[in-house]
Backbone as JSON Lines, residues from 0, in Angstrom:
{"i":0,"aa":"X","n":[0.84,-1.18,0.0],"ca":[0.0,0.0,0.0],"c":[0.88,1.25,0.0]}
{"i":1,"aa":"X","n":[0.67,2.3,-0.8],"ca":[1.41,3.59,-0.83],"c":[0.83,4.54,0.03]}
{"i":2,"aa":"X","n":[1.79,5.17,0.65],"ca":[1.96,6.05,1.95],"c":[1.24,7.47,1.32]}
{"i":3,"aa":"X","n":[0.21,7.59,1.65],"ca":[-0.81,8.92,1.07],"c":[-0.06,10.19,2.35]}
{"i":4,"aa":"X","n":[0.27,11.35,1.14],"ca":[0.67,12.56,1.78],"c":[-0.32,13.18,1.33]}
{"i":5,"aa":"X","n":[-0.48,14.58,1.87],"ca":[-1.12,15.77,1.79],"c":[-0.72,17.07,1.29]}
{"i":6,"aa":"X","n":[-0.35,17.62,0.29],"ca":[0.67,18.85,0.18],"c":[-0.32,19.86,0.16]}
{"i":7,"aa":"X","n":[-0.08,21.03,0.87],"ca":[-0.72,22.11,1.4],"c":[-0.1,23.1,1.29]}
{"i":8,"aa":"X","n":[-0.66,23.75,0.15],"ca":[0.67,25.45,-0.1],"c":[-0.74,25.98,-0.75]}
{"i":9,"aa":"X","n":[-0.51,27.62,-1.46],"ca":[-1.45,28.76,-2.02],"c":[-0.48,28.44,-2.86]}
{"i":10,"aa":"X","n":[0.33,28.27,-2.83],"ca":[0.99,28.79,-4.52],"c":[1.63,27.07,-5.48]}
{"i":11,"aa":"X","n":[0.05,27.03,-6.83],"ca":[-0.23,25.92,-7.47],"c":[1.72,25.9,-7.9]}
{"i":12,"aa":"X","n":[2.44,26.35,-7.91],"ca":[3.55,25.66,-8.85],"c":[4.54,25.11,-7.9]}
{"i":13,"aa":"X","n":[4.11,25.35,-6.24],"ca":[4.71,24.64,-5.33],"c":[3.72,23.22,-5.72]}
{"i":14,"aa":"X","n":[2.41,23.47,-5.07],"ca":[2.12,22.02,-4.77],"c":[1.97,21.08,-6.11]}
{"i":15,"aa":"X","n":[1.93,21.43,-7.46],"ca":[2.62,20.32,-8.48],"c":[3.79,20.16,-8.67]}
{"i":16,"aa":"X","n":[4.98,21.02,-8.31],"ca":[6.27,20.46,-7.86],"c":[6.1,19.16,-7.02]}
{"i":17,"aa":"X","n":[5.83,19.56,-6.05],"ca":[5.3,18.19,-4.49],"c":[4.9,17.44,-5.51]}
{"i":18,"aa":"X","n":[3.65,17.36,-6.08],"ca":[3.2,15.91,-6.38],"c":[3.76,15.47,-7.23]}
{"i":19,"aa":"X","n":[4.69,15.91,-8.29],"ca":[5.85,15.38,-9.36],"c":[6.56,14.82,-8.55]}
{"i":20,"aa":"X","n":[7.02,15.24,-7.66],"ca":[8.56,15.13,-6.93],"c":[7.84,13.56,-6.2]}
{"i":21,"aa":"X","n":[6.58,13.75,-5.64],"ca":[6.64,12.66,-4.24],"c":[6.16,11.54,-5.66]}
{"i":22,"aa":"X","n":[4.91,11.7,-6.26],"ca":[4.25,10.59,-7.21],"c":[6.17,9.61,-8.0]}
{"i":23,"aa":"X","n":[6.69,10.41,-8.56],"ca":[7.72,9.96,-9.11],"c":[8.53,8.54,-8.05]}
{"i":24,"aa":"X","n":[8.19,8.99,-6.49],"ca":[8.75,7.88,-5.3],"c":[7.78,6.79,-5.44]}
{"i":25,"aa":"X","n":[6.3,7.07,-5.85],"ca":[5.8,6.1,-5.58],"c":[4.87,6.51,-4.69]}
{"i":26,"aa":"X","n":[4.6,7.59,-4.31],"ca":[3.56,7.98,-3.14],"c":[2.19,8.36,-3.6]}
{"i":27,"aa":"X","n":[1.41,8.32,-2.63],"ca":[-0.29,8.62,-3.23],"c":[-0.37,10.15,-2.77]}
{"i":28,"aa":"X","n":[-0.3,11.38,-3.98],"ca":[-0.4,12.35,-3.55],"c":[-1.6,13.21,-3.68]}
{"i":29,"aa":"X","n":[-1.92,14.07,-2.51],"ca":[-3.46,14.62,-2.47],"c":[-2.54,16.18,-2.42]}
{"i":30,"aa":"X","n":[-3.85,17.2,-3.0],"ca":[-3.28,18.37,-2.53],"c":[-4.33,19.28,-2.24]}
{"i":31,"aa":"X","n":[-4.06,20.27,-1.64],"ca":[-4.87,21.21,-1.17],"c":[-4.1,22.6,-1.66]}
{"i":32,"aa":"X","n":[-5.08,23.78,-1.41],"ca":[-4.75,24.88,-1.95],"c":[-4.89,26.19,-0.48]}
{"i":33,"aa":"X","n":[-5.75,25.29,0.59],"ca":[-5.85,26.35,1.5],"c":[-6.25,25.39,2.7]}
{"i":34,"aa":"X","n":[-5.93,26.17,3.93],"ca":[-6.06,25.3,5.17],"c":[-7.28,24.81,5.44]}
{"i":35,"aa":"X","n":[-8.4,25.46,4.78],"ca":[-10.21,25.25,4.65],"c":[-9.71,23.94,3.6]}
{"i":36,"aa":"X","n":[-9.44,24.22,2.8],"ca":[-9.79,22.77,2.17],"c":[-8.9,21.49,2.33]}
{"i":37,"aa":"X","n":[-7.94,21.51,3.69],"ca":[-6.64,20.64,3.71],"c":[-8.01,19.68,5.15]}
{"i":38,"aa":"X","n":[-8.56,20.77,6.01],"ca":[-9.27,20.65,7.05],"c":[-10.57,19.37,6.4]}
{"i":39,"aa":"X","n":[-10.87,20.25,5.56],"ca":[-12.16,19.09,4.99],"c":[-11.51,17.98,4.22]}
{"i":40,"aa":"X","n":[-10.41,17.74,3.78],"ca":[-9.88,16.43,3.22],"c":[-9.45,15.54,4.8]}
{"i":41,"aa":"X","n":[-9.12,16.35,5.61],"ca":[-8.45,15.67,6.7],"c":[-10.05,15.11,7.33]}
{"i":42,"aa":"X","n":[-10.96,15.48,7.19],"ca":[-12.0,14.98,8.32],"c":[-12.5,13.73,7.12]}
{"i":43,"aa":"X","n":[-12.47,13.67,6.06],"ca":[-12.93,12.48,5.4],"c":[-11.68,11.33,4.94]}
{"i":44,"aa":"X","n":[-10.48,11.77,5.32],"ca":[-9.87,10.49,4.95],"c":[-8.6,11.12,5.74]}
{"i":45,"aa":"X","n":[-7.34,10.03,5.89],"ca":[-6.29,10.01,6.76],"c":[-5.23,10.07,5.74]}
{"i":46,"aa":"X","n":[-4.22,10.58,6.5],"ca":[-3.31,10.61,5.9],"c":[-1.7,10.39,6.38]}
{"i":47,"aa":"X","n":[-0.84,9.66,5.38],"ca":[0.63,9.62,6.69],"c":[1.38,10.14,7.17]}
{"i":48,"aa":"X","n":[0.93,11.16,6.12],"ca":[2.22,12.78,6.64],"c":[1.66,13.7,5.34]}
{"i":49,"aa":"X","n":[1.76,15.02,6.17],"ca":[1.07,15.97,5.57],"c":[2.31,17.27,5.63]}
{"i":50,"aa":"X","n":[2.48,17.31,4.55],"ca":[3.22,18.79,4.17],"c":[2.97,20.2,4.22]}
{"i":51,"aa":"X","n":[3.42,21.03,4.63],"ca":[2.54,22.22,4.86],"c":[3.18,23.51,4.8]}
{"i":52,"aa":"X","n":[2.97,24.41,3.94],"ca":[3.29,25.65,3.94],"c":[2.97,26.37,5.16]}
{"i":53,"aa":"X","n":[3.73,27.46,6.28],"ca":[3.73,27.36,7.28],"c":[3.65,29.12,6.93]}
{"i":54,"aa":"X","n":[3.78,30.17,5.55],"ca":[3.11,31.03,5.05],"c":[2.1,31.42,4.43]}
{"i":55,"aa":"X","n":[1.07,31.21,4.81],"ca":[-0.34,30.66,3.58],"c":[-1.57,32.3,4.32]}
{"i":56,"aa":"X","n":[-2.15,32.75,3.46],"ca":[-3.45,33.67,3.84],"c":[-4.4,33.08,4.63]}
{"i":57,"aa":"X","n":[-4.52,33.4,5.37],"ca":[-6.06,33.21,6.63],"c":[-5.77,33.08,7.72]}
């Protein structure tokens, strides 16, 4: 089973970097665009490690 991450940034040419970079390992990658929508992926499914822009609006 592949290790599902979460990549969480505002700026789209970070988080398709992430999912090139992690998918290419072999990982199941999800992404989000804002902490509202990282929140509602997190309450319907789990994840093994979640990446996170730690500069984001809100």
């Amino acid at each position: 089973m592949n290790e599902k991450i979460l990549v969480v940034d505002d700026e789209e040419g970070i988080r398709l970097l992430y999912k090139e970079e992690l998918m290419d390992e072999g990982l199941d990658v999800h992404l989000a665009a804002s902490g509202e929508e990282a929140l509602a992926k997190l309450e319907k499914d789990k994840f093994d490690l979640i990446v996170l822009d730690i500069k984001m609006p809100g």
